[in-house]
C-alpha positions as CSV (number, residue, x, y, z in Angstrom):
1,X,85.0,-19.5,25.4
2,X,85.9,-16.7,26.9
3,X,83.6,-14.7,28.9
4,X,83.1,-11.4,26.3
5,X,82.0,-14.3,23.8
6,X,80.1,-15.9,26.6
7,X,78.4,-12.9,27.0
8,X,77.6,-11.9,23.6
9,X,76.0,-15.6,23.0
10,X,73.5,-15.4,25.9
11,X,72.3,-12.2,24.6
12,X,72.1,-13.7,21.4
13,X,70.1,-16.8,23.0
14,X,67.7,-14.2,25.0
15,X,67.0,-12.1,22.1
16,X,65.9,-15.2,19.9
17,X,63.8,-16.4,23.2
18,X,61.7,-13.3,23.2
19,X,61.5,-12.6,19.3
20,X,59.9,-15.7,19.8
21,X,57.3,-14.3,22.7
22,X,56.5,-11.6,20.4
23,X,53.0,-11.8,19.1
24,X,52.9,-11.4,15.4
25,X,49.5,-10.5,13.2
26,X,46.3,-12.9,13.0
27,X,46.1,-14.8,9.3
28,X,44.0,-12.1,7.3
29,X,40.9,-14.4,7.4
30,X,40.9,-13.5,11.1
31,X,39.7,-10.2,11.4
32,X,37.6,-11.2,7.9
33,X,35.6,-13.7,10.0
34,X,35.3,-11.5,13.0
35,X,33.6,-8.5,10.6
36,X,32.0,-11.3,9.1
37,X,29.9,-12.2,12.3
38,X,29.4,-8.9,13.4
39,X,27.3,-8.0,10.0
40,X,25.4,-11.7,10.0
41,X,24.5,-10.2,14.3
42,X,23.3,-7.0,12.4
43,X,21.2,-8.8,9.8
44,X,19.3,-10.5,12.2
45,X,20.8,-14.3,11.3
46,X,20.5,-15.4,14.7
47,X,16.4,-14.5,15.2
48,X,15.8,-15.3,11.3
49,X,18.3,-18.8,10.8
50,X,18.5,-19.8,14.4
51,X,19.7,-23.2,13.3
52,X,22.2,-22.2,10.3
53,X,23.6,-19.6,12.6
54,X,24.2,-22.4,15.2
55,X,25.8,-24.2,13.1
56,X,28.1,-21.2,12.5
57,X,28.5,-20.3,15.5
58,X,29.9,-23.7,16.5
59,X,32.4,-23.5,13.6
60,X,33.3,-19.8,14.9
61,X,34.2,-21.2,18.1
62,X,35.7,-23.3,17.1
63,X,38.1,-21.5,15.0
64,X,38.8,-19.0,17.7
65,X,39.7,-21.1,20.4
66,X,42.1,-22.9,17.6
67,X,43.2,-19.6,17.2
68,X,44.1,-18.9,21.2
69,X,45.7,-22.2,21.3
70,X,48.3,-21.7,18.8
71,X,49.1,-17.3,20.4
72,X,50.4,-19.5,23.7
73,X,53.0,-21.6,21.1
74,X,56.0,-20.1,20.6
75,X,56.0,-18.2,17.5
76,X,57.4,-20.4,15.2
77,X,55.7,-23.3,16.4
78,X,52.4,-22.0,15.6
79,X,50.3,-23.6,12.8
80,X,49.3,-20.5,10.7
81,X,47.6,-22.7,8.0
82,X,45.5,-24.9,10.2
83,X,44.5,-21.9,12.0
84,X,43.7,-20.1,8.0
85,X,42.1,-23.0,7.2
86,X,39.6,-23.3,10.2
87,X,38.4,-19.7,9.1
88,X,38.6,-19.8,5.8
89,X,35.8,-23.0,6.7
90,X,33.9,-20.3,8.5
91,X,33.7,-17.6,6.1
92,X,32.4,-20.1,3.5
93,X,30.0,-20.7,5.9
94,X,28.9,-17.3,6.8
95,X,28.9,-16.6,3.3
96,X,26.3,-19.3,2.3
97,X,24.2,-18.1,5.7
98,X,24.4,-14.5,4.0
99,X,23.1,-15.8,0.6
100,X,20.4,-17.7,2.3
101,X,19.3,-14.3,4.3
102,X,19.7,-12.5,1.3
103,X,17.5,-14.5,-0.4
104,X,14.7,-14.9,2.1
105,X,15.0,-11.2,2.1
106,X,14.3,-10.7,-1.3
107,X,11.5,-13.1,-1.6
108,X,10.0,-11.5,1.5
109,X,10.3,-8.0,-0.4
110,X,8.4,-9.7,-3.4
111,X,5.9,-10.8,-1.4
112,X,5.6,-7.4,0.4
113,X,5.3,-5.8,-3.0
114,X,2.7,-7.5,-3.8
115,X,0.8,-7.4,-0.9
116,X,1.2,-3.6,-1.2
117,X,0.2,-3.6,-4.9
118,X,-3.1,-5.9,-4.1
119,X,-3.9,-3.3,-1.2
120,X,-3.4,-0.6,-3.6
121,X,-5.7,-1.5,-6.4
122,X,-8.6,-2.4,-3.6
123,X,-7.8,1.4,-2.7
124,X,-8.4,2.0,-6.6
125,X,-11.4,-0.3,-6.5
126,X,-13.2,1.8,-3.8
127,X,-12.5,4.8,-4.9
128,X,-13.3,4.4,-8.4
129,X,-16.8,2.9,-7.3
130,X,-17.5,5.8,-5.0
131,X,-16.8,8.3,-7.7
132,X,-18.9,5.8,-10.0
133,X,-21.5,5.7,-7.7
134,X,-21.1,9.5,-6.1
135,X,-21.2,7.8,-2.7
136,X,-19.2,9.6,-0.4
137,X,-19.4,7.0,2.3
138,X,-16.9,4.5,0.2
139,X,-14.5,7.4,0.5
140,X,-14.4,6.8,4.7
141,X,-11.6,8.9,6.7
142,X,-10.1,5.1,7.3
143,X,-10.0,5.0,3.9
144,X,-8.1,8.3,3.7
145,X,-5.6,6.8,6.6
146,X,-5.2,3.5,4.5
147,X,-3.4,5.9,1.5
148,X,-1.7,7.4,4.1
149,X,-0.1,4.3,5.2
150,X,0.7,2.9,1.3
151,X,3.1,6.3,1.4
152,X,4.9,5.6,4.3
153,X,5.3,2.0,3.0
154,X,6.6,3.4,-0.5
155,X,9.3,5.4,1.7
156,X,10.1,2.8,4.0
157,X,10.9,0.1,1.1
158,X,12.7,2.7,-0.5
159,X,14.4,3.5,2.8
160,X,15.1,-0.5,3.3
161,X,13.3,-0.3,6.6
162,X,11.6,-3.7,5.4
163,X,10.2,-4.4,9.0
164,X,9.0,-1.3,9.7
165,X,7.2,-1.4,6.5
166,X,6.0,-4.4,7.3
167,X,4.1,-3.5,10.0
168,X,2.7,-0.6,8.4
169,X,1.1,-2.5,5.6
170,X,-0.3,-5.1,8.6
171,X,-2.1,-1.7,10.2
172,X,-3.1,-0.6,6.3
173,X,-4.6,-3.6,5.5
174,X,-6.5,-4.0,9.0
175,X,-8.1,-0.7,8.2
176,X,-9.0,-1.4,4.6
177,X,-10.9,-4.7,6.1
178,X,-12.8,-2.5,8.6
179,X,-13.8,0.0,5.3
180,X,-14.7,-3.5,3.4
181,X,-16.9,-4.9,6.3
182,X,-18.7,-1.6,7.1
183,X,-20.2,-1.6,3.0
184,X,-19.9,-4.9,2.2
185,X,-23.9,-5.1,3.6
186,X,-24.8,-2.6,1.6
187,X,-23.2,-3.7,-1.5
188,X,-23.6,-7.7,-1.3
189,X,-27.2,-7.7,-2.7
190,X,-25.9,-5.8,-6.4
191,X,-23.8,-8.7,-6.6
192,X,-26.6,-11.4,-5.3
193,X,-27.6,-13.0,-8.7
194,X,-31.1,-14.0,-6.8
195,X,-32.0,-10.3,-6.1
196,X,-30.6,-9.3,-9.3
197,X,-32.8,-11.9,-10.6
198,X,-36.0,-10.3,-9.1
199,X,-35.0,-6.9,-10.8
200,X,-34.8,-8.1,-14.2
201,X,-37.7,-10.0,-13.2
202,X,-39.9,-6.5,-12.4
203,X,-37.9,-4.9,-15.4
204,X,-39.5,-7.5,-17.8
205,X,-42.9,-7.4,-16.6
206,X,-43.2,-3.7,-16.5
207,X,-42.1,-3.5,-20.5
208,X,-44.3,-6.0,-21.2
209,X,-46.9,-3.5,-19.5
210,X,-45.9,-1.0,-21.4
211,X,-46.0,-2.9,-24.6
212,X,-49.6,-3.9,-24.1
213,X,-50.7,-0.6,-23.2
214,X,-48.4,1.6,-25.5
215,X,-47.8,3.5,-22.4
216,X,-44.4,5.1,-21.0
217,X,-42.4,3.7,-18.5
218,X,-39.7,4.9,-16.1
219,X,-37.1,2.8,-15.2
220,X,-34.2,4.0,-12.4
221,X,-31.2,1.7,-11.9
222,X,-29.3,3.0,-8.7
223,X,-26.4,1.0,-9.8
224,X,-25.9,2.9,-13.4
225,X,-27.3,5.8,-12.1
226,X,-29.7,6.1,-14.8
227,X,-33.2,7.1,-15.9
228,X,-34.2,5.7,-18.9
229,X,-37.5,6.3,-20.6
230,X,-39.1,3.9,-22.5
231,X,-42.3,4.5,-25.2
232,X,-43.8,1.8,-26.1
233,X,-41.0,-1.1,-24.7
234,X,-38.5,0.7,-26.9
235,X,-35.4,3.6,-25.0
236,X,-36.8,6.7,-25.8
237,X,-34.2,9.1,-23.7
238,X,-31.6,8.4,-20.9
239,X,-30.3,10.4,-18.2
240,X,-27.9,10.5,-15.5
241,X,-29.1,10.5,-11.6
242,X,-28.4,11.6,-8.1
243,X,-30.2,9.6,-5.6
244,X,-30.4,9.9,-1.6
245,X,-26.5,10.0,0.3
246,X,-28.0,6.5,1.2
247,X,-29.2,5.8,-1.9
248,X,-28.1,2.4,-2.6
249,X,-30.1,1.2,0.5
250,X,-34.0,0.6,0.1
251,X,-35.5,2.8,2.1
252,X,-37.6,1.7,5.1
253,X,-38.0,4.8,7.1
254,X,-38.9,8.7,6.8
255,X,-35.1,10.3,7.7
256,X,-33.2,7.4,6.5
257,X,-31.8,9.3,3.1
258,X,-32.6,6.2,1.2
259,X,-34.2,5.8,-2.8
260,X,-37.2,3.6,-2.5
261,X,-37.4,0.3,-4.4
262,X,-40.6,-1.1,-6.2
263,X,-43.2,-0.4,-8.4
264,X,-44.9,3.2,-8.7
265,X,-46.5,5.9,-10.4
266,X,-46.1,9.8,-11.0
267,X,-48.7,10.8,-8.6
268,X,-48.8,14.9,-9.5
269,X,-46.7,17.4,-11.6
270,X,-44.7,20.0,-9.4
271,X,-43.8,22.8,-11.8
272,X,-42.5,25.1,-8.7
273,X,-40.4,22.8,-6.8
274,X,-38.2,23.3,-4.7
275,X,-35.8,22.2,-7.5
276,X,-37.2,23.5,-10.4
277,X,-39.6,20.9,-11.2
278,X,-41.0,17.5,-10.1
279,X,-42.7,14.2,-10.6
280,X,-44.3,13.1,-7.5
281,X,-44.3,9.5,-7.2
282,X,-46.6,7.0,-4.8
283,X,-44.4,6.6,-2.3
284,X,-45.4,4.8,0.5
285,X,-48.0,2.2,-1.6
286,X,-49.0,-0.8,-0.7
287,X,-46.3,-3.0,-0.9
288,X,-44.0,-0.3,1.2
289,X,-46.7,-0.1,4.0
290,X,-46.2,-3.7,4.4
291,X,-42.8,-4.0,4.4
292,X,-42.9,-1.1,6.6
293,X,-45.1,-3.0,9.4
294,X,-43.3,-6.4,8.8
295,X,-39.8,-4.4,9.5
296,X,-41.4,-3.4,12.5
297,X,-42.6,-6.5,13.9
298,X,-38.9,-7.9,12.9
299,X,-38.1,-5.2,15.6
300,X,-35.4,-3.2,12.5
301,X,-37.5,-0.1,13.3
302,X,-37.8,2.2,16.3
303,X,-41.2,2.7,18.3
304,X,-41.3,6.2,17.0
305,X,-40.0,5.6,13.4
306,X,-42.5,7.1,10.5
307,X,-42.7,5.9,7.1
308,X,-41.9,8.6,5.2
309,X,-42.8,10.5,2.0
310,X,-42.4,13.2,-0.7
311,X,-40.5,11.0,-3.4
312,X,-40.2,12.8,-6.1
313,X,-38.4,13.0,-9.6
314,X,-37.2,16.6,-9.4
315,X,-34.6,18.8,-11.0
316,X,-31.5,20.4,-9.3
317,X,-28.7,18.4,-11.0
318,X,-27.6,15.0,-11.6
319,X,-24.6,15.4,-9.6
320,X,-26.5,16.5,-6.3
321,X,-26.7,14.2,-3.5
322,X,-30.8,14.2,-1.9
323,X,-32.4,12.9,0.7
324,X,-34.1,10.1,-1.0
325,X,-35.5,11.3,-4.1
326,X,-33.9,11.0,-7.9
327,X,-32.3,14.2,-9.1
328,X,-31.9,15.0,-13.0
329,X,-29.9,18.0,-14.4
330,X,-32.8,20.8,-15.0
331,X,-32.3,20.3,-18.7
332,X,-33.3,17.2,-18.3
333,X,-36.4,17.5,-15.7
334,X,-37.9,19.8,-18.4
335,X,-37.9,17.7,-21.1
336,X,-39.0,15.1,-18.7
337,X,-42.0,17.0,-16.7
338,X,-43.0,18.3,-20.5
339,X,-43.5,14.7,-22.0
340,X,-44.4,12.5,-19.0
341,X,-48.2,12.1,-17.7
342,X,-49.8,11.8,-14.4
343,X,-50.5,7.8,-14.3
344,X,-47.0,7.0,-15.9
345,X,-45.3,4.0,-14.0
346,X,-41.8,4.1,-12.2
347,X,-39.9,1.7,-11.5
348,X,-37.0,2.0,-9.5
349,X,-34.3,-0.9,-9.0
350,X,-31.3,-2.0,-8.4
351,X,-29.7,-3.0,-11.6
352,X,-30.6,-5.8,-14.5
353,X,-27.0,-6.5,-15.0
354,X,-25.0,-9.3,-13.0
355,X,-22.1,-8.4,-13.9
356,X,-22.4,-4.3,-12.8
357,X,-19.7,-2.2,-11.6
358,X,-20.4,-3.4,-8.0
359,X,-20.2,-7.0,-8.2
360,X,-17.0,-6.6,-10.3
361,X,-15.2,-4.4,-7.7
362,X,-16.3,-6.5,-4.9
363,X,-14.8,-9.2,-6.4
364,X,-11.5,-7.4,-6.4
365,X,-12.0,-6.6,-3.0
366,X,-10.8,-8.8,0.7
């Protein structure tokens, strides 16, 4: 051979050497599998599917160094499919590690929603009692900061900041049980079918009274928020109520804004009253005096705490909030000062139904 041909074939021999060096692309399920990990990191698969993402991991690894392996062979010695087929075995496993997050996800969002619809309708509950009742104290400021939170959750789901809104509807729910807790001792006994018991009980025996004697009879029911007069045992007239801002409480004490429960009688006509007119009633009788010195013995009273007084049935309006007494729209307290005698007995309880608005919403409530 002579040495121009010489020549030419060692070039020819040095050029297919280093075409051979030169690195040529990854299979495409290389940089599929690469994205692929990156977005299962970002979805949280390792903290949420430690296990399953092990397990991918391991195949990952495995894959890659199969991969680095075969870029030190000379290029066409390299095995292209096996190196293919290990990822191709990792994306179907990333893939059925995405499903599996995807799912959780969604169930978890189901059972958000629902946990956010359920603290929703207790919002409903507690509002619709206090407007029921015209109790502002149901209507709390942590109530105020729980519907606060339920917007932030709407935006946050609809934002797909799951955890966040997670976390939110942890700190809403915490303060609806503080709001629950704070009433629920206030409320318990309208829904205590022994107590209501002892109401129907007093209901009964005072129309029997009033049967015998062919007398009137007042009945308040703090629940229903009603006067009712009766003539005779039969409904003669019914009227809405305001009672004290702490009216659904017995009362125990002068100052404590509560309607007093029991058995009484209108003790004088008022016809200038502060508002418009009133019934007097006995309050404190016999039965409050004792229950009076009894709470005091129990130690439920202060040293200096007084009785109390001045109960009436007075006008004013129905919607008023007082501090203790029962409130009628002046309407009303006319009709009702014109037709009703000293003597006439009032009775004032909590409600003769077991199934009243309070028992149902507490029901409904955590």
């Amino acid at each position: 051979m002579s040495p121009r041909a010489w020549t030419i074939f060692l070039l020819a021999v040095a050029i297919a050497v280093c075409g051979g060096c030169t690195d040529k692309p990854a299979p495409p399920e290389v940089p599929l599998a690469l994205r692929q990990e990156q977005d299962l990191l970002g979805a949280g698969a390792l903290s949420g599917f430690p296990v399953e993402y092990a397990t991918y991991e391991g195949e990952l690894s495995a894959a890659k160094a199969l991969w680095q392996q075969e870029q030190q062979r000379l290029r066409w010695l390299r095995d292209d499919e096996a190196i293919s087929a290990a990822f191709r075995h990792v994306l179907t496993t990333g893939d059925e590690l995405a499903t599996a997050m995807s799912g959780r996800r969604l169930s978890e969002g189901k059972a958000l929603d629902r946990r956010r619809q359920s603290l929703q309708k207790q919002v409903s509950v507690l509002r619709d009692l206090s407007a029921a009742l015209k109790d502002r104290r149901l209507a709390s400021r942590r109530l105020v900061q729980v519907e606060i939170r339920l917007s932030e959750i709407d935006r946050l789901l609809g934002a797909g900041e799951q955890e966040e809104a997670e976390n939110r509807l942890a700190e809403a729910e915490s303060d609806l049980r503080v709001v629950v807790a704070a009433q629920k001792p206030v409320l318990e006994r309208f829904a205590d079918r022994k107590q209501i018991a002892r109401w129907i009980t007093q209901f009964d025996e005072a129309m029997a009274a009033s049967r015998r004697s062919g007398s009137d009879l007042i009945v308040v029911q703090k629940v229903e928020r009603t006067l009712t007069i009766y003539r005779k045992g039969k409904k003669w007239a019914r009227y809405s109520v305001g009672l004290g801002s702490n009216g659904l409480s017995d009362k125990r004490h002068a100052g404590d804004k509560a309607t007093p429960e029991g058995n009484y009688r209108v003790e004088r006509k008022l016809p200038n009253s502060k508002y418009f007119r009133a019934l007097l009633i006995d309050y404190p009788n016999a039965a409050d005096r004792q229950n009076f010195r009894q709470a005091r013995r129990d130690g439920l009273l202060k040293n200096n705490a007084a009785i109390g007084g001045l109960i009436e049935i007075h006008g004013g309006g129905s919607l008023g909030i007082t501090d203790g007494c029962v409130a009628l729209d002046n309407h009303a307290m006319a009709l009702l000062y014109e037709q009703i005698a000293v003597g006439t007995p009032v009775l004032i309880i909590g409600t003769i139904d077991h199934d009243n608005l309070i028992a149902s919403a507490l029901r409904q409530l955590p």
